[in-house]
C-alpha positions in Angstrom: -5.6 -9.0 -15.9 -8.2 -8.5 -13.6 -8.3 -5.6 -11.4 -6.2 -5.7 -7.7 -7.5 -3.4 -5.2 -5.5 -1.3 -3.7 -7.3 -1.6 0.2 -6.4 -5.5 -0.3 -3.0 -4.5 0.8 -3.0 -3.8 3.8 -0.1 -4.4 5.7 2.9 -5.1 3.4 5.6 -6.3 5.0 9.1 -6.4 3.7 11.8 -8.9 3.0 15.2 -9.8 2.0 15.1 -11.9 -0.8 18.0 -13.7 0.8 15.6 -15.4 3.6 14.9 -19.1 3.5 11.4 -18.8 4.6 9.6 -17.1 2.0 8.0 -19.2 0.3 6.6 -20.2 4.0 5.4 -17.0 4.3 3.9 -16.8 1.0 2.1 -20.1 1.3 0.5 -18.3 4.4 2.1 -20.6 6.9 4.2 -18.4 8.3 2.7 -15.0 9.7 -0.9 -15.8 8.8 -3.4 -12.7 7.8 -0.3 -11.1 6.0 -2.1 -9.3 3.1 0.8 -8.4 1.1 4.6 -9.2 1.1 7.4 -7.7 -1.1 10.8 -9.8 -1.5 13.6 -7.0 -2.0 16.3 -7.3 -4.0 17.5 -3.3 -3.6 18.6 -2.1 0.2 17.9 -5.2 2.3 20.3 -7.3 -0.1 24.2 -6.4 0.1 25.8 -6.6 -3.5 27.9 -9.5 -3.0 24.6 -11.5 -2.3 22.3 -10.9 -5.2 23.6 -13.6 -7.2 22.1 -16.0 -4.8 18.8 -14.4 -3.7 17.8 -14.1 -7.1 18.8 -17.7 -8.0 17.0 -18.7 -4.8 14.0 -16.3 -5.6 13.8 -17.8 -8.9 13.3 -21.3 -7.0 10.4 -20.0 -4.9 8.5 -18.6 -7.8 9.1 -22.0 -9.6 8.2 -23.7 -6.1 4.8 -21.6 -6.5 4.1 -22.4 -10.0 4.1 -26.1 -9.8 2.4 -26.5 -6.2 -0.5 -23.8 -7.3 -0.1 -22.3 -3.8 -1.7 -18.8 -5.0 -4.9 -19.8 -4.4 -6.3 -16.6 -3.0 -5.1 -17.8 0.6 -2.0 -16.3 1.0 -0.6 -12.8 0.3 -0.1 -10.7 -2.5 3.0 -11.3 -3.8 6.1 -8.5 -4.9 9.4 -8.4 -5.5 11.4 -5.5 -5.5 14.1 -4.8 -8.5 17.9 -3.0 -7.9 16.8 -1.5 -10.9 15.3 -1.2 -14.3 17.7 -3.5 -15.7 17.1 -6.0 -12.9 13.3 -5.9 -13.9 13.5 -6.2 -17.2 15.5 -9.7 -16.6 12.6 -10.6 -14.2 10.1 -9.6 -16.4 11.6 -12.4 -18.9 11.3 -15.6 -16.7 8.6 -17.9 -17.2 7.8 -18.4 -13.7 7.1 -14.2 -13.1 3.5 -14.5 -13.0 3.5 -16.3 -9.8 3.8 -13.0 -8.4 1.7 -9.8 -8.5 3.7 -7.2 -9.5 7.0 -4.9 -9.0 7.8 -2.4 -6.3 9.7 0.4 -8.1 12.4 2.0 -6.0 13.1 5.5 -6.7 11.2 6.5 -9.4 11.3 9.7 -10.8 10.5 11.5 -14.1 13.8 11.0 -15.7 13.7 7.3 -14.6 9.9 6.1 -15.5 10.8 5.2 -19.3 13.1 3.0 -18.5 10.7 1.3 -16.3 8.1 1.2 -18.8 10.6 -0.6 -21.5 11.8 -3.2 -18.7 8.3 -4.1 -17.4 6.1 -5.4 -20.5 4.4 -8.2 -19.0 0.8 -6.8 -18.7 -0.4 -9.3 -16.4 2.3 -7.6 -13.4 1.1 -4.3 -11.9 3.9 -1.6 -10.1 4.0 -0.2 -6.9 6.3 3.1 -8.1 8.1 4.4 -4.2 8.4 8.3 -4.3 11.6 8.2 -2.6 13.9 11.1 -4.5 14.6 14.7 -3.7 12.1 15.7 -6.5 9.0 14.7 -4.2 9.2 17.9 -2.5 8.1 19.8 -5.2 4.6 20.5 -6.0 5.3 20.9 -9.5 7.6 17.8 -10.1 4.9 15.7 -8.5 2.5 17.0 -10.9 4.5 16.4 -13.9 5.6 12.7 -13.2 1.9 12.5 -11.9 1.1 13.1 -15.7 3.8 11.5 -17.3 3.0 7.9 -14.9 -0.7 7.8 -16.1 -0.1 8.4 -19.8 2.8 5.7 -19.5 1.2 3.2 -17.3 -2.7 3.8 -16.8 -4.0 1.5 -14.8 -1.2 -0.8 -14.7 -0.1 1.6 -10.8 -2.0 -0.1 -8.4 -0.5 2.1 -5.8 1.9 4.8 -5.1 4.4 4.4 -1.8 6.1 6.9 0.0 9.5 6.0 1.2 9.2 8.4 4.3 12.8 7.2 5.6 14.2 7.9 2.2 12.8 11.4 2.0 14.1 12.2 5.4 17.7 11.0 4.7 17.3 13.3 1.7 17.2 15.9 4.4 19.9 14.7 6.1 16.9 13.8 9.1 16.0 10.8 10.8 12.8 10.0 12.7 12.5 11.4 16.2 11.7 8.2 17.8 9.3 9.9 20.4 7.0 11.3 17.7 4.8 10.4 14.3 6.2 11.1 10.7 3.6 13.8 11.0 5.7 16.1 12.9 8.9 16.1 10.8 9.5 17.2 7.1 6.6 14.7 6.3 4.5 16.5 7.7 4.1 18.6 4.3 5.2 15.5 2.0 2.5 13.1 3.5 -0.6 15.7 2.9 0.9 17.4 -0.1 1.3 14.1 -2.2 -1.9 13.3 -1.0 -3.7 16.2 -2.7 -1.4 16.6 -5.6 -1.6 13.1 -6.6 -4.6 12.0 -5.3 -6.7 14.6 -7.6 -4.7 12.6 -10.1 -6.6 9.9 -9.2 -3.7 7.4 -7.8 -3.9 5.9 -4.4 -0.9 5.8 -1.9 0.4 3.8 0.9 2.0 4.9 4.3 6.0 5.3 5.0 7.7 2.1 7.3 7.4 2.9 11.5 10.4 1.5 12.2 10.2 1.8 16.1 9.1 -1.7 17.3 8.7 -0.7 21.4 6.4 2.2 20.8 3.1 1.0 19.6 1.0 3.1 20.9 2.8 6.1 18.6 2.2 3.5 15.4 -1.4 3.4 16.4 -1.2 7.1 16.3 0.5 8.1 13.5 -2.3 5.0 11.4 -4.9 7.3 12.8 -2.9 9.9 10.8 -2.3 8.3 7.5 -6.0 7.2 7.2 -7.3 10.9 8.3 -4.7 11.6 4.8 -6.3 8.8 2.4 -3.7 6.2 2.7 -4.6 3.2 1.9 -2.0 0.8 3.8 1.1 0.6 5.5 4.6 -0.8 5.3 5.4 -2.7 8.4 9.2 -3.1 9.4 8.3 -6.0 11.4 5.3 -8.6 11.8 4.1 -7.4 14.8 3.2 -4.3 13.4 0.5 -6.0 11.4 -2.9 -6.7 13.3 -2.0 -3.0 14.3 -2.2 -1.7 10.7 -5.1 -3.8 10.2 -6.9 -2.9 12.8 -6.2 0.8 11.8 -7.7 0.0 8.7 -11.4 -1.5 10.3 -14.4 1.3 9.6 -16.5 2.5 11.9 -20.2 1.1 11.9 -20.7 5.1 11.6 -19.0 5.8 8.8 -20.0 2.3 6.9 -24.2 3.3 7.9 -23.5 6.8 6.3 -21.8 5.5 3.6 -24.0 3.1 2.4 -26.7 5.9 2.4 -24.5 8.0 0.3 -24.0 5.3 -2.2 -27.5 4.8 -2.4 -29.4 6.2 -5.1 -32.9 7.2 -3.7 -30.6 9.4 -1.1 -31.7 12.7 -0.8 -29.1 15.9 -2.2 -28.5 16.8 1.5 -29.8 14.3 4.9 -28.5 14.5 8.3 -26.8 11.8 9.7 -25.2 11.3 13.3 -25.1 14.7 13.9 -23.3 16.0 10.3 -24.6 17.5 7.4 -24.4 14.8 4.5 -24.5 15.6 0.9 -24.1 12.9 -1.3 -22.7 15.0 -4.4 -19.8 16.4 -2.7 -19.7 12.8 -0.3 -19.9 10.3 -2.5 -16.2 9.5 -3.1 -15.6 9.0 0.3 -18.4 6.8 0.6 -16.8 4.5 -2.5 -13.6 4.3 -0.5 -14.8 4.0 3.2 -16.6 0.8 1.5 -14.3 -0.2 0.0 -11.8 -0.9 2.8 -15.0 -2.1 4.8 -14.9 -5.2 2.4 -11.2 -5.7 2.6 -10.4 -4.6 6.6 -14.2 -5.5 8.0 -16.2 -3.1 10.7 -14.3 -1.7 14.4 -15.6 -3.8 17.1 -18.7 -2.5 18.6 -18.0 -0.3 21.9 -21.6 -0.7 23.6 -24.9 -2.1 23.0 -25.8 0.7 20.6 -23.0 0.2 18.4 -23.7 -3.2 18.4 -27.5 -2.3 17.4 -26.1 -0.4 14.5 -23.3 -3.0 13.3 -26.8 -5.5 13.1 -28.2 -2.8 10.9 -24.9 -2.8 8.7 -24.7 -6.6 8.4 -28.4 -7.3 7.8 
């Protein structure tokens, strides 16, 4: 299986796996520069209905396997289970590796080996949503931290935090006049980020789900990058040149991390004004190229910036 990265994400927009245009979408005709896409079989799909989205999912992923549309073109692919018993049945048909991998709703320590018997094919990859009570404690997080990477390694290609889920665990919902940042998240969002970060795990951004207030997405994306996050669920497809854009470096940051990264770099240099050392630096600089390769450089502001992105690209 080679390796996914976790910056090719980007934007993942959701969908019902009762729509009729998904495999439009997943060709890349329809909402073009999409990075990632999950079909969902769990909330956006009522109960009476799951009969026929998974018969009609079943006839996109057969759709995709005899056209060989995944040719790199179009998004990364998901689908999202009810359940462990519903994945292990998806895990079974032929036509499953057309996709990517699973998104994992709910998952917590009690629930992970189920997951792990249901999912066997090696070539999918999860996406496990920390979306339980449990996630607001330090010590659980730790545990099931533990307990993921001794279970599935490097199968996790990303961890997602269901921000509306952990707020209706509260009995909360969004203020929709301000970020995630300044509700309970607040101490989710950075806490997960150090707990299971130093894990070594990656994790992706809770849904915005305001769509006439894009000025506040803008400003809770600066947010979840200042916090490590690697991408963003969007709630609606014009939210997605917003996330992306988000995601762009600054020819700053991309200058000093190539520097970092290189290995003739002195133990400590000055650079635009900071104090860089390339010991303490150096994972930064891996991630801030990282999502240069994937998300590109912020358009330059002035002639000077535009002096520097010539010194990046040359």
């Amino acid at each position: 299986m080679s390796r996914i990265s976790p910056y090719a994400l980007g934007a993942t927009l959701y969908m019902p796996a009762t729509r009729s245009d998904i495999l439009d979408v997943i060709r890349g005709v329809k909402q073009p520069g999409l990075r990632s896409v999950v079909v969902c079989l769990e909330d956006a799909v009522a109960a009476s209905d799951v009969d026929a989205a998974l018969a009609q999912l079943r006839g996109v992923l057969q759709s995709i396997g005899a056209g060989g549309l995944r040719d790199g073109s179009g998004p990364l692919v998901f689908i999202r289970p009810r359940d462990s018993e519903m994945a292990a049945k998806l895990n079974d048909w032929p036509e499953i590796n057309a996709i990517d991998g699973f998104v994992v709703p709910k998952l917590c320590l009690t629930s992970l080996s189920q997951w792990v018997r249901a999912v066997t094919n090696p070539e999918l990859v999860l996406m496990p949503t920390l979306e339980t009570s449990d996630v607001y404690s330090p010590a659980a997080m730790v545990e099931l931290g533990a307990a993921m990477r001794d279970e599935l390694g490097d199968r996790i290609l990303a961890l997602r935090i269901g921000g509306n889920d952990l707020m209706g665990c509260l009995g909360l919902r969004r203020n929709p006049s301000t970020t995630l940042y300044r509700t309970p998240m607040g101490y989710v969002i950075p806490m997960l980020a150090g707990v299971l970060g130093a894990q070594g795990f990656v994790l992706t951004a809770p849904v915005f789900e305001q769509l006439a207030t894009p000025e506040l997405l803008i400003e809770e994306l600066a947010l979840d990058i200042a916090h490590g996050l690697v991408g963003k669920t969007a709630i609606h497809p014009s939210q997605v040149a917003h996330i992306h854009d988000a995601l762009r470096v600054s020819i700053e940051d991309l200058n000093c991390a190539r520097l970092i990264v290189n290995e003739s770099a002195p133990a400590v240099f000055k650079h635009e004004g900071a104090m860089v050392e390339p010991a303490t630096h150096y994972g930064w600089a891996v991630k801030i190229i990282e999502r240069a390769k994937w998300h590109g450089v912020k358009p330059a502001q002035s002639m000077a910036e535009t002096l520097r992105l010539a010194e990046v690209v040359r």
